[in-house]
Backbone as a ProteinNet text record, in pm:
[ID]
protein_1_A
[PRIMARY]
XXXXXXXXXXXXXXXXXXXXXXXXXXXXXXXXXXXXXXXXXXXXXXXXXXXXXXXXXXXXXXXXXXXXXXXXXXXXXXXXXXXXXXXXXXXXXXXXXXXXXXXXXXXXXXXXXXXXXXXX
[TERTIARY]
7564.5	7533	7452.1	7357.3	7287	7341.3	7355.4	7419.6	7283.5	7239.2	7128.2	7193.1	7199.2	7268.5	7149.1	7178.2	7111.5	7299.7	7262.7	7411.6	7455.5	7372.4	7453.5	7533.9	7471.7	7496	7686.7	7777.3	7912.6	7918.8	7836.8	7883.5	7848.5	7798.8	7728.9	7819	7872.1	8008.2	8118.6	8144.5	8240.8	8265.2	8120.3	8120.5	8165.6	8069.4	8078.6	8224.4	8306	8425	8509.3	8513.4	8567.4	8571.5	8369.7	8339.2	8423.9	8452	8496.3	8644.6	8705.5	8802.2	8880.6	8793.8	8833.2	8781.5	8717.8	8693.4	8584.7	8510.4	8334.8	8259.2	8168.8	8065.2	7927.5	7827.2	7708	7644.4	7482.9	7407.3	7366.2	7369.3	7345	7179.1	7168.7	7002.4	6986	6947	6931.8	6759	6821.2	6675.8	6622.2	6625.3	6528.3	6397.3	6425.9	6387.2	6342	6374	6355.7	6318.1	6261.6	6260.5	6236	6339.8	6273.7	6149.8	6086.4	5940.5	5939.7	5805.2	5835.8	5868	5827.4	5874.5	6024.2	6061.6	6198.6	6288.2	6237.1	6246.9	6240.1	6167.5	6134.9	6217.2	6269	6311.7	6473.9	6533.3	6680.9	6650.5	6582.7	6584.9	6620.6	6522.6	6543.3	6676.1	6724.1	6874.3	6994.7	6960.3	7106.5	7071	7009.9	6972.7	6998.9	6932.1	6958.4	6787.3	6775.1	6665.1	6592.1	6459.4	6448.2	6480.7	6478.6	6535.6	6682.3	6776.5	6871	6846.9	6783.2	6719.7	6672.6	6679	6593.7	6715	6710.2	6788	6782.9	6802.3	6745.9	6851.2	6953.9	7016.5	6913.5	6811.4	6792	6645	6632.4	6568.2	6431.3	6396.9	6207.1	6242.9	6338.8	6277.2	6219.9	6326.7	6321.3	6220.1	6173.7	6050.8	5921.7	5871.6	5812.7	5785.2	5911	5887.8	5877.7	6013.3	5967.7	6084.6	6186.4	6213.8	6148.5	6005.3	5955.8	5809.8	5832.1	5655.1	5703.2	5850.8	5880.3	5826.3	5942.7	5860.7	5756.9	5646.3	5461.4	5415.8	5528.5	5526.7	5539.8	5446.3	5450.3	5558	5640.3	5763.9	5666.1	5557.7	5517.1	5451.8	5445.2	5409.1	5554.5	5635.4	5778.9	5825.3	5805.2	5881.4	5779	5651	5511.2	5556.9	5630.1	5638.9	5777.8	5878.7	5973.3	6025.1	5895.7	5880.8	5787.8	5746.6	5714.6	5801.4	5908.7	6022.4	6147.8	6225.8	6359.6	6481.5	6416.7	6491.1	6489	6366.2	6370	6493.4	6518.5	6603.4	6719.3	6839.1	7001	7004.8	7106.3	7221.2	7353.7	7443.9	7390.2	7398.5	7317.6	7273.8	7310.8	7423.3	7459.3	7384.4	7380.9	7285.3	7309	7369.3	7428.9	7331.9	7416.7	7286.4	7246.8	7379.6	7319.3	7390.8	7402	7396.9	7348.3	7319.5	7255.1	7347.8	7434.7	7483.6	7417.9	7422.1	7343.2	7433.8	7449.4	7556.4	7705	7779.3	7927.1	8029.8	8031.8	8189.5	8269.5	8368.1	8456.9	8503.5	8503.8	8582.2	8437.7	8346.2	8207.2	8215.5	8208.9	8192.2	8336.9	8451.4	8548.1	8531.2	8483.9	8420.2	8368.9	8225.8	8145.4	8203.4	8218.4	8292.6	8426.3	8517.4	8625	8592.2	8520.4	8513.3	8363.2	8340.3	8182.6	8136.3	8027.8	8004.8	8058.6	8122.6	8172.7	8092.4
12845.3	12986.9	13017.6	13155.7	13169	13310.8	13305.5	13447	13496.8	13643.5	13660.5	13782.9	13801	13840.4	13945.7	14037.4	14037	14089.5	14004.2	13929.9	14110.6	14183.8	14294.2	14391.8	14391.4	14522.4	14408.5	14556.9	14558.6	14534.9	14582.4	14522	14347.5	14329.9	14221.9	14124.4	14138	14103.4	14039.2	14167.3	14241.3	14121.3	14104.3	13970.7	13868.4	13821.3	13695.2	13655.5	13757	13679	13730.2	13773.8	13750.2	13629	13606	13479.1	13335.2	13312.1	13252.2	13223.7	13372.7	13353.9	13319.4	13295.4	13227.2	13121.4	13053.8	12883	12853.3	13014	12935.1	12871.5	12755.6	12707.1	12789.9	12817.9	12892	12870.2	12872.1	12878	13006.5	13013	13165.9	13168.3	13282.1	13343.3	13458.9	13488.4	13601.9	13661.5	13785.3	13862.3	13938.4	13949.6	13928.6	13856.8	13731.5	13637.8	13532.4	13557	13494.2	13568.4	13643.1	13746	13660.9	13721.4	13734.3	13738.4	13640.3	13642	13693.2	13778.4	13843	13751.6	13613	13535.6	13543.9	13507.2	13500.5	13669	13755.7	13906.6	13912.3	13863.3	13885.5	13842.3	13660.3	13586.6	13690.7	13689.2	13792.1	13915.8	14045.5	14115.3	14079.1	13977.3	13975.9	13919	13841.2	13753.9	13865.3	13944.8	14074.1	14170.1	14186.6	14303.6	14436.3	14439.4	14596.1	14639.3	14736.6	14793.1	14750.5	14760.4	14730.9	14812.1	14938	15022.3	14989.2	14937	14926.5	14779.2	14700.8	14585.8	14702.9	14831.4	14813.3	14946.3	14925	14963.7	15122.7	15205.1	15342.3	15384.3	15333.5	15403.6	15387.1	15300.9	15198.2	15338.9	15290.3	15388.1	15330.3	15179.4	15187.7	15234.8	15265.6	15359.4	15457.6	15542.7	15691.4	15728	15608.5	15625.9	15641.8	15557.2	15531.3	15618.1	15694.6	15791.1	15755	15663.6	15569.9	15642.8	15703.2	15786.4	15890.9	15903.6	16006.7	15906.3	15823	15693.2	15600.5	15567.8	15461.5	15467.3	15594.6	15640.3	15639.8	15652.6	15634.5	15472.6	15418.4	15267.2	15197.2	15093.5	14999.7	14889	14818	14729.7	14603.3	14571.9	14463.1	14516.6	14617.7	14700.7	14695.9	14752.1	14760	14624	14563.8	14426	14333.5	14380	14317.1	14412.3	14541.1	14594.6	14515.6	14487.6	14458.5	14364.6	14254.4	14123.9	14131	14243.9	14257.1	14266.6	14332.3	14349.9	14328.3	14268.7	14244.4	14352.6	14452.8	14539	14661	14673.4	14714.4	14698.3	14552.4	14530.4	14512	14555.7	14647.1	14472.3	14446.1	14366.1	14420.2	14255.5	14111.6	14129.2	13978.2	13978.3	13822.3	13777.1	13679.4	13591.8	13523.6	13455.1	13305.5	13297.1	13186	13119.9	12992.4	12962.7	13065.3	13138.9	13238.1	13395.5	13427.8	13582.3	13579.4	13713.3	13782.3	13950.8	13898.8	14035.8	14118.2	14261.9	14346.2	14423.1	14451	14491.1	14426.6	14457.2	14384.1	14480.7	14436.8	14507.8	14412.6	14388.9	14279	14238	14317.5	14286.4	14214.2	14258.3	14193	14016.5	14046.6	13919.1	13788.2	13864.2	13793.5	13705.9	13745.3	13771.8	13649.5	13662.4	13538	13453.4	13407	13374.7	13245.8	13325.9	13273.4	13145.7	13050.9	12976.6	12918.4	12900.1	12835.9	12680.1	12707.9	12570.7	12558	12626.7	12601	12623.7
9997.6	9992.4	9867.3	9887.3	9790.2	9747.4	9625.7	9540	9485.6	9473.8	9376.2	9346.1	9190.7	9104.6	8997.8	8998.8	8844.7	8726	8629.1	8582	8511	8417.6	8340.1	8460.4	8603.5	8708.5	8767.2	8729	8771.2	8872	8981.1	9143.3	9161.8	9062.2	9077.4	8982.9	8886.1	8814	8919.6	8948.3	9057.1	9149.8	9204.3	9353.6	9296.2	9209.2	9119.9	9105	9074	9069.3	9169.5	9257.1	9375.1	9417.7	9409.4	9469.6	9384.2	9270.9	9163.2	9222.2	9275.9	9277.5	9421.7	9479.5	9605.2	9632.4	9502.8	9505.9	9598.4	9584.6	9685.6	9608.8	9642.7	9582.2	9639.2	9567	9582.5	9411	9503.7	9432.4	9330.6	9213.7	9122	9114.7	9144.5	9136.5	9057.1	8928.3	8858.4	8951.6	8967.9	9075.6	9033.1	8898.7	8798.1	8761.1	8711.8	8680.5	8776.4	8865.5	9012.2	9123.1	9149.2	9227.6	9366.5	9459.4	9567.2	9620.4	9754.1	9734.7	9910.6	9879.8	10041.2	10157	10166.5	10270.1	10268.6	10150.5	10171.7	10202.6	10138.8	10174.7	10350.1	10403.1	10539	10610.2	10545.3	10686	10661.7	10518.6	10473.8	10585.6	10578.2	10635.4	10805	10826.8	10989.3	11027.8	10994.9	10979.2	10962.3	10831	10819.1	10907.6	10991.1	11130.2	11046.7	10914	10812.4	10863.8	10829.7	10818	10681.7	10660.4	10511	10388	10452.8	10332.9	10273.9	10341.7	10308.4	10161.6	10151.7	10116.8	9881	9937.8	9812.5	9703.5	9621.7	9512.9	9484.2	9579.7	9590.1	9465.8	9375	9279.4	9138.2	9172.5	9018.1	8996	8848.4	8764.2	8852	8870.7	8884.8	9011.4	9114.9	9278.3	9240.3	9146.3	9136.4	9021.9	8970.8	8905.1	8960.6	9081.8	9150.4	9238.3	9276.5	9382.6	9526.2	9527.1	9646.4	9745.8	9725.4	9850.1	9942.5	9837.8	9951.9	9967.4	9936.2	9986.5	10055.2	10081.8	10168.1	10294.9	10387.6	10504.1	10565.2	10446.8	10534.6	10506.7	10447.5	10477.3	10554.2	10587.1	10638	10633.7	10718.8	10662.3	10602.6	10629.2	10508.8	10389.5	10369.5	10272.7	10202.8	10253.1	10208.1	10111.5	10251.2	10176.5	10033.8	10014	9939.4	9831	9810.8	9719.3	9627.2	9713.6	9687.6	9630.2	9665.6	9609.9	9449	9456.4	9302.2	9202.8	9187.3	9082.3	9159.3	9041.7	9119	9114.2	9017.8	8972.3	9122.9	9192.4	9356.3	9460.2	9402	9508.6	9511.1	9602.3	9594	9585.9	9521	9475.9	9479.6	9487.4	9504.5	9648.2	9622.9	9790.8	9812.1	9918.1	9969.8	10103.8	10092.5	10168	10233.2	10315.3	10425.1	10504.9	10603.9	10677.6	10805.6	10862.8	10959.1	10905.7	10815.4	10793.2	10633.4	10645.9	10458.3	10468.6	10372.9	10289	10189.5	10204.2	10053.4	10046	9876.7	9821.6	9822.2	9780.9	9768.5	9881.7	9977.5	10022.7	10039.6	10024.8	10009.7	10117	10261.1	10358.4	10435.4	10409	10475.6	10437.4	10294.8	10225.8	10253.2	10250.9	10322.3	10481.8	10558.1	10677.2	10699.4	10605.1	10622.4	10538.8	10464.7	10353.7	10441.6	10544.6	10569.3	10623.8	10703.5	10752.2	10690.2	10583.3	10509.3	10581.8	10646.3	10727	10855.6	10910.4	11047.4	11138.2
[MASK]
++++++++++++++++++++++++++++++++++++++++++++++++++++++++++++++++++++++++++++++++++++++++++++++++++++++++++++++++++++++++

């Protein structure tokens, strides 16, 4: 499994040791420093059956800097996702990533879910 993390954000703490604490192995990705690249943005989106908006960080200071709740809409979804792959700070964390599902954000009963049977 792939974890992408950006490490100071609490929900993202939060998973981390959930994940820790139920003895999963996964790969750590700061999404930051690593950003997500729209291929990989694309194949995640199509796999978690979310919409892409759900995919982007509508609490974080660069959306609401940007002004991207009212420019998303006349977007294009590869427009969407080409923006998204520019900063990592865009995009909602953490985001879990299996061989057949992708989680965004932390809910615990989701992440339990996939989580319960790893590899089966």
């Amino acid at each position: 499994m792939l974890f992408l993390e950006y490490p100071p954000c609490s929900t993202c703490k939060k998973a981390k040791a959930w994940l820790d604490g139920q003895g999963i192995e996964y790969e750590d990705r700061h999404i930051v420093q690593d950003n997500p690249t729209a291929e990989e943005l694309k194949e995640w989106i199509e796999r978690s059956g979310l919409p892409v908006k759900r995919f982007f960080n509508t609490s974080g200071m660069k959306y609401k800097e940007l002004g991207l709740k009212d420019k998303l809409p006349g977007m294009s979804m590869e427009d969407q996702i080409a923006l998204l792959a520019t900063d990592g700070m865009l995009v909602k964390r953490p985001i879990l990533v299996s061989d057949d599902r992708v989680l965004v954000g932390f809910r615990q009963g989701e992440w339990e879910e996939m989580t319960k049977n790893p590899g089966e």
